[in-house]
DRENDO-1510 file (C-alpha; in Angstrom, 1 decimal, always signed):
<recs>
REC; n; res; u; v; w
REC; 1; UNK; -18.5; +57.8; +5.8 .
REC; 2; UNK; -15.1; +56.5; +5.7 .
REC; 3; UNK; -13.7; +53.7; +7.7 .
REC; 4; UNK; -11.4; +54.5; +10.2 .
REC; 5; UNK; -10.5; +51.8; +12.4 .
REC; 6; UNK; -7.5; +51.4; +10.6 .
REC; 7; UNK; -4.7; +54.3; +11.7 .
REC; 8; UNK; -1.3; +54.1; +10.4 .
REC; 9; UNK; +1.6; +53.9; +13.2 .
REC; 10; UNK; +3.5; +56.9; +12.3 .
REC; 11; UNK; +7.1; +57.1; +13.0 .
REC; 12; UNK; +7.2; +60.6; +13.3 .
REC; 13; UNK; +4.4; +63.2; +12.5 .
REC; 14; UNK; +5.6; +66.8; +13.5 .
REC; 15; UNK; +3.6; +70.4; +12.4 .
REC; 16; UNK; +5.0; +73.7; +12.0 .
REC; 17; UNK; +2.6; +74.7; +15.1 .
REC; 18; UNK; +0.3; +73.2; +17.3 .
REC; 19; UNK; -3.0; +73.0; +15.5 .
REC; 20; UNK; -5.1; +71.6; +18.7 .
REC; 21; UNK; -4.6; +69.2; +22.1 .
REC; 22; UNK; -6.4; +66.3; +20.0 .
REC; 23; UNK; -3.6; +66.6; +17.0 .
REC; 24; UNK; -0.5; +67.4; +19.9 .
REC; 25; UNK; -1.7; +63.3; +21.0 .
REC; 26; UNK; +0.0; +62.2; +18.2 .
REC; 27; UNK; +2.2; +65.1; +16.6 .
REC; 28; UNK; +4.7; +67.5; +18.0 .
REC; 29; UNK; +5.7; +70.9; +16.4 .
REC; 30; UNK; +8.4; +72.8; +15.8 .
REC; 31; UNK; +7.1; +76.1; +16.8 .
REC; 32; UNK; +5.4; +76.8; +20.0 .
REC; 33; UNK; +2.6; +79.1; +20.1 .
REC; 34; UNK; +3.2; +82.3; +22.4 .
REC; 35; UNK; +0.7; +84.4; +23.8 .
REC; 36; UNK; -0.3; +87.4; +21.7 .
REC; 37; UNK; -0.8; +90.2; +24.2 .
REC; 38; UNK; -2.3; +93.6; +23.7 .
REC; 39; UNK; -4.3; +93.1; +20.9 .
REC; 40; UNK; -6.5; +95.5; +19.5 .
REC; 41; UNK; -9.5; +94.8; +20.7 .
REC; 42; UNK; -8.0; +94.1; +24.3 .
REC; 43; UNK; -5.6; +97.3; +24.2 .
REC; 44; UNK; -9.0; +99.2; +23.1 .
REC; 45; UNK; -10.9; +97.4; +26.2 .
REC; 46; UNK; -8.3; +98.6; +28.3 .
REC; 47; UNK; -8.8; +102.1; +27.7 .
REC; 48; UNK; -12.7; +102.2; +28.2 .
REC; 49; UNK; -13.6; +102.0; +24.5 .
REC; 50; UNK; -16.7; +99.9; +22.9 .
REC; 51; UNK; -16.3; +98.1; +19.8 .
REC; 52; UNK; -18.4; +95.7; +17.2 .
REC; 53; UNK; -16.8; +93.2; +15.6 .
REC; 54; UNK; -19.4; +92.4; +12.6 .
REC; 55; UNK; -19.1; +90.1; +9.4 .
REC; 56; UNK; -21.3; +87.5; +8.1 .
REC; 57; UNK; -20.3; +83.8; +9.1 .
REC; 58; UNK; -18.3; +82.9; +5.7 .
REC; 59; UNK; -15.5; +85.5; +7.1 .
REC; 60; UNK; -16.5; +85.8; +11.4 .
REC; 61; UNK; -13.6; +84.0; +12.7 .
REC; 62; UNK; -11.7; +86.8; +10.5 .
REC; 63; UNK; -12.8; +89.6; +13.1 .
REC; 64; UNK; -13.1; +87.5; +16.0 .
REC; 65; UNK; -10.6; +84.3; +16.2 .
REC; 66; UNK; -7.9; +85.7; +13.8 .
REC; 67; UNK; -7.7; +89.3; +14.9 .
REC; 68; UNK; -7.3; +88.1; +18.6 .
REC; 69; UNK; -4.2; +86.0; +17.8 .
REC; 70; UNK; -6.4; +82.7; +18.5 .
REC; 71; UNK; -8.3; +84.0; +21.0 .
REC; 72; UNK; -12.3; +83.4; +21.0 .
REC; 73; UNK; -12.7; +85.7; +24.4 .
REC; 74; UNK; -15.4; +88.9; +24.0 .
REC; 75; UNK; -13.9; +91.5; +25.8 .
REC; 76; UNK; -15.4; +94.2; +28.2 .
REC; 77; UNK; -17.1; +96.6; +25.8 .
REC; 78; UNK; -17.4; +94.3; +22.7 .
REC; 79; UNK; -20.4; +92.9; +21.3 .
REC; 80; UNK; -20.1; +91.0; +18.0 .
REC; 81; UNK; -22.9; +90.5; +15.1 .
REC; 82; UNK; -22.9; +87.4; +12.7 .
REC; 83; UNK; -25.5; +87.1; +10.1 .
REC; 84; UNK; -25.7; +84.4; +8.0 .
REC; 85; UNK; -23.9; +83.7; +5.0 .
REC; 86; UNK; -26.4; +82.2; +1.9 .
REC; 87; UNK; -26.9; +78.5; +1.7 .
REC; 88; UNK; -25.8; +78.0; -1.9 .
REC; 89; UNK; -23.4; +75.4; -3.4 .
REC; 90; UNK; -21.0; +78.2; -4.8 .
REC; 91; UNK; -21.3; +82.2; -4.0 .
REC; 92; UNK; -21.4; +83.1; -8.0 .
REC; 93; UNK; -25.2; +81.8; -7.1 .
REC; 94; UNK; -25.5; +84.8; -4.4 .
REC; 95; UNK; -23.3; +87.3; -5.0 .
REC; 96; UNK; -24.4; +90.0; -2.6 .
REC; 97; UNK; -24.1; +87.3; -0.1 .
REC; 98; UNK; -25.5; +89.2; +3.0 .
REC; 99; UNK; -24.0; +92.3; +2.5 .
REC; 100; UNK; -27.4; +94.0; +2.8 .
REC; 101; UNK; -27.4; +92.7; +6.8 .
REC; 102; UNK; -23.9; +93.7; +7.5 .
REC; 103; UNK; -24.7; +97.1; +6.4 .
REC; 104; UNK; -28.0; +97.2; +8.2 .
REC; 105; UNK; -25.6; +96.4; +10.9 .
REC; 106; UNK; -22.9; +98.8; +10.5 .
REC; 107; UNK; -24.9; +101.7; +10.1 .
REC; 108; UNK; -26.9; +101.1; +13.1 .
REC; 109; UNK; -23.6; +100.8; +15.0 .
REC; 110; UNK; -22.3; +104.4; +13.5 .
REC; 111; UNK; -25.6; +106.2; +14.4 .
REC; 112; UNK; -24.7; +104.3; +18.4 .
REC; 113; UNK; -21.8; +106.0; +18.3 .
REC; 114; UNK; -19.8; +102.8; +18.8 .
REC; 115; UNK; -15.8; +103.4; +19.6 .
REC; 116; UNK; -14.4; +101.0; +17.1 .
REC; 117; UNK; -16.2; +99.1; +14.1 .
REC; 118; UNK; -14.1; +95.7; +12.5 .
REC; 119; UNK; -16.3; +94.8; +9.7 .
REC; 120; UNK; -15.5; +92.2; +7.0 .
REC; 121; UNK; -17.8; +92.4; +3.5 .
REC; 122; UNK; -17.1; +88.7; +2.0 .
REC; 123; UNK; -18.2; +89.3; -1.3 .
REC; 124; UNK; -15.0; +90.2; -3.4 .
REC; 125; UNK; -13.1; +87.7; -1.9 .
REC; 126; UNK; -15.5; +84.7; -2.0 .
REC; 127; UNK; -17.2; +85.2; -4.8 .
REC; 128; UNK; -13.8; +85.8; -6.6 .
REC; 129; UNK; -12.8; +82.0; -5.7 .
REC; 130; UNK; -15.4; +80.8; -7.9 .
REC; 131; UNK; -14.0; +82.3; -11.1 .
REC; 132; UNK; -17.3; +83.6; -12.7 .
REC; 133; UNK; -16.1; +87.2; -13.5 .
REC; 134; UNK; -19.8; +88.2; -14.2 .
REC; 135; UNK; -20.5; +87.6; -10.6 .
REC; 136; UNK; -17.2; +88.5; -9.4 .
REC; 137; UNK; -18.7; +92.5; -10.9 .
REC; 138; UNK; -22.1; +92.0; -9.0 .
REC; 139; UNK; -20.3; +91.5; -5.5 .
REC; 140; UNK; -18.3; +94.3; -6.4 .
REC; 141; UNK; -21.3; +96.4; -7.0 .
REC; 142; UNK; -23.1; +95.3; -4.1 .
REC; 143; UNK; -20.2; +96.7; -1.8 .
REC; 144; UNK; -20.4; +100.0; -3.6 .
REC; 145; UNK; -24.2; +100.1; -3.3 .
REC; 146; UNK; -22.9; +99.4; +0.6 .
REC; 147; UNK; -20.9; +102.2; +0.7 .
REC; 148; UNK; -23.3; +104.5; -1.0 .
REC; 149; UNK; -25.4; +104.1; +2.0 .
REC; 150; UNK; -22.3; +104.0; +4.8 .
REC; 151; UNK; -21.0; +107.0; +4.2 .
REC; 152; UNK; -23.6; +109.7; +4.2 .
REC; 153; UNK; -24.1; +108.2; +7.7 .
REC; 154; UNK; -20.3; +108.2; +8.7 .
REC; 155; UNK; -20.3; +112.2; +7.5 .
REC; 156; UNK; -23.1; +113.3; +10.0 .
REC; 157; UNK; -21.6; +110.9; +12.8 .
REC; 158; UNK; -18.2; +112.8; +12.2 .
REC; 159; UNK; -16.6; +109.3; +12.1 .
REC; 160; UNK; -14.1; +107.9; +10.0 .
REC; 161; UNK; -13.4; +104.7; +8.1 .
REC; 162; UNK; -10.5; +102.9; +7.0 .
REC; 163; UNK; -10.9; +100.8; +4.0 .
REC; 164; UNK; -8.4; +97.8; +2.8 .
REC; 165; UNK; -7.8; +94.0; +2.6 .
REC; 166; UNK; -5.4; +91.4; +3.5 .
REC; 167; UNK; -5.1; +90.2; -0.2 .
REC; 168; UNK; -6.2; +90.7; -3.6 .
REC; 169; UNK; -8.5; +88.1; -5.9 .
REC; 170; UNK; -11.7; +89.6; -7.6 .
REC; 171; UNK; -9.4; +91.9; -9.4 .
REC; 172; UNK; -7.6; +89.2; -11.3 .
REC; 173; UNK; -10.7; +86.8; -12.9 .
REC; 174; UNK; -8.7; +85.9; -15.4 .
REC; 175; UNK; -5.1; +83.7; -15.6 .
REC; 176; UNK; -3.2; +85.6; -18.3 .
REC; 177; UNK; -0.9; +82.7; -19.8 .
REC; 178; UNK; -4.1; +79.9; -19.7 .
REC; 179; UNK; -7.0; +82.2; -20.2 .
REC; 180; UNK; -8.8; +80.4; -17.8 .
REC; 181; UNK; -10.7; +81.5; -14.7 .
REC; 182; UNK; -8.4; +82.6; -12.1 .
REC; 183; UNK; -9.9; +81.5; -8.8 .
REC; 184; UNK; -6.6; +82.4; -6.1 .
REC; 185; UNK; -5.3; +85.1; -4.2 .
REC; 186; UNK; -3.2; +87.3; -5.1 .
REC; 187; UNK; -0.3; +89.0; -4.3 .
REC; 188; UNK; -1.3; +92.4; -5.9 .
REC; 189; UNK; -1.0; +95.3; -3.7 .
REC; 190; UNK; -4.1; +96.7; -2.3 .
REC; 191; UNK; -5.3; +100.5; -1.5 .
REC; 192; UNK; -5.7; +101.8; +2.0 .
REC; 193; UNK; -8.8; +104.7; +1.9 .
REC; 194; UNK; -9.2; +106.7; +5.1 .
REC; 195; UNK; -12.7; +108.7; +4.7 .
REC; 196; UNK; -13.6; +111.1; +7.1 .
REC; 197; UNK; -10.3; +112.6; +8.1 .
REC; 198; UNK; -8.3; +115.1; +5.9 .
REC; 199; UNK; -5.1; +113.5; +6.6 .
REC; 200; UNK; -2.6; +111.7; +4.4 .
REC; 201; UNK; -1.7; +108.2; +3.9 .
REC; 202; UNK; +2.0; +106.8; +3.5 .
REC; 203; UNK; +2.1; +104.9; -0.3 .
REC; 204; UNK; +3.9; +101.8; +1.5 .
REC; 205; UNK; +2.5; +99.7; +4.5 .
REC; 206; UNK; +1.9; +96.3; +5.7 .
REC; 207; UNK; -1.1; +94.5; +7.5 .
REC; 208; UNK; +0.5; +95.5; +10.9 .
REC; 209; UNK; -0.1; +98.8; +10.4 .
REC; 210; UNK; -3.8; +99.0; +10.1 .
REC; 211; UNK; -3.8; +98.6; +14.3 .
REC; 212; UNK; -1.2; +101.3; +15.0 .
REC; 213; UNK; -3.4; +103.7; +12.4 .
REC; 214; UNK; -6.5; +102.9; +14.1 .
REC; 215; UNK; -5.3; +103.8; +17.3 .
REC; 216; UNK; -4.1; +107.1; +16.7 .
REC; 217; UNK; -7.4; +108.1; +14.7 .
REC; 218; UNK; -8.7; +106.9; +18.2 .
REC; 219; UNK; -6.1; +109.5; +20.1 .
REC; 220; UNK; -5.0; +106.0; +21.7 .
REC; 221; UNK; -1.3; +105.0; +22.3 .
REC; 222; UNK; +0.1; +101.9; +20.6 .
REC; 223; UNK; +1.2; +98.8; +23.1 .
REC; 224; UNK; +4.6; +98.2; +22.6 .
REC; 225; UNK; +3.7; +94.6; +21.6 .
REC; 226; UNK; +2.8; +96.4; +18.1 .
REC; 227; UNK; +5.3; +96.4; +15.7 .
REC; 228; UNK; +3.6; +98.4; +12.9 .
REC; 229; UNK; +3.8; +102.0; +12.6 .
REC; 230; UNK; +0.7; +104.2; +11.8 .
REC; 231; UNK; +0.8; +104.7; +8.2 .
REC; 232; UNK; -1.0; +108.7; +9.0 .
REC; 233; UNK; +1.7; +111.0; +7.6 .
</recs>
């Protein structure tokens, strides 16, 4: 414990956003935050759909929290899955993580017929942060041994998946110039896979148009609040 009876008087502490009520006590910011309306999981609610929103608890505020532009509200139709993540010191340690649950999960959900599925696997991305190549591979493997058993199961559900990420690391172990572990981000482009539908992808897109796609695999409209386009040729 630290002792904090001592505070600084600040002359001026200001944030780029506010960060919560307790910090806007003491700090102001320069941008405010303004609702985020039409979402995709509140446009899907709108329009009668069910959804899951399922990722063990190292990346659940990913596809909760985040997704909902800061919003923790379940909306009509959603129901949400969290297992838990492993209780190790680093996630080289565990490298499947809980994949194995998610998928237990996710299938269960395609074979329910649920509308829309937002699953996050943790593995490349966490176990990438730790730098140990050798586990970085056995993460990667566990998400193909995932996929092995997802799709046979998204083939006779005649359903379809769309398979990306937000950022790159696991594919990079390895700083070039230092030859040390590389343990970041990074800004590598990364593949967009639709399964299950025999239509074409564009070769360019951005994050905010995975939502606009999504919606019209679901024959849905796009709010005009979205400002991707759908990247289905």
């Amino acid at each position: 414990k630290f002792d904090i009876s001592k505070q600084p008087n600040w002359e001026l502490v200001t944030g780029m956003t506010k960060y919560s009520d307790e910090h806007s006590a003491f700090m102001s910011s320069l941008f405010s935050n303004k609702p985020i309306k039409n979402t995709l999981g509140v446009w899907t609610s709108k329009h009668g759909y069910t959804q899951l929103r399922l990722a063990e608890t190292e990346k659940y505020p990913h596809v909760t929290f985040f997704l909902n532009g800061g919003r923790e509200n379940i909306e009509v139709g959603e129901t949400r899955f969290m297992p838990k993540s492993p209780k190790v010191v680093t996630y080289d340690l565990a490298p499947e993580m809980s994949s194995r649950e998610v998928t237990d999960k996710l299938i269960e959900a395609i074979k329910n017929k649920i509308d829309l599925i937002i699953v996050n696997y943790a593995n490349p991305d966490m176990v990438g942060h730790t730098g140990d190549l050798k586990a970085a591979v056995k993460a990667c493997e566990a998400i193909d041994r995932a996929l092995k058993r997802i799709l046979p199961v998204l083939e006779e559900s005649n359903g379809c998946m769309l398979l990306t990420s937000d950022h790159g690391n696991c594919e990079t172990m390895i700083n070039l110039e230092t030859k040390e572990p590389h343990t970041a981000h990074t800004t590598n482009l990364v593949p967009a896979i639709l399964i299950g539908r025999n239509r074409k992808l564009r070769q360019i897109g951005r994050l905010a148009d995975i939502a606009p796609t999504l919606l019209e695999l679901m024959d849905l409209p796009k709010p005009t609040e979205m400002t991707g386009e759908s990247l289905l040729c």
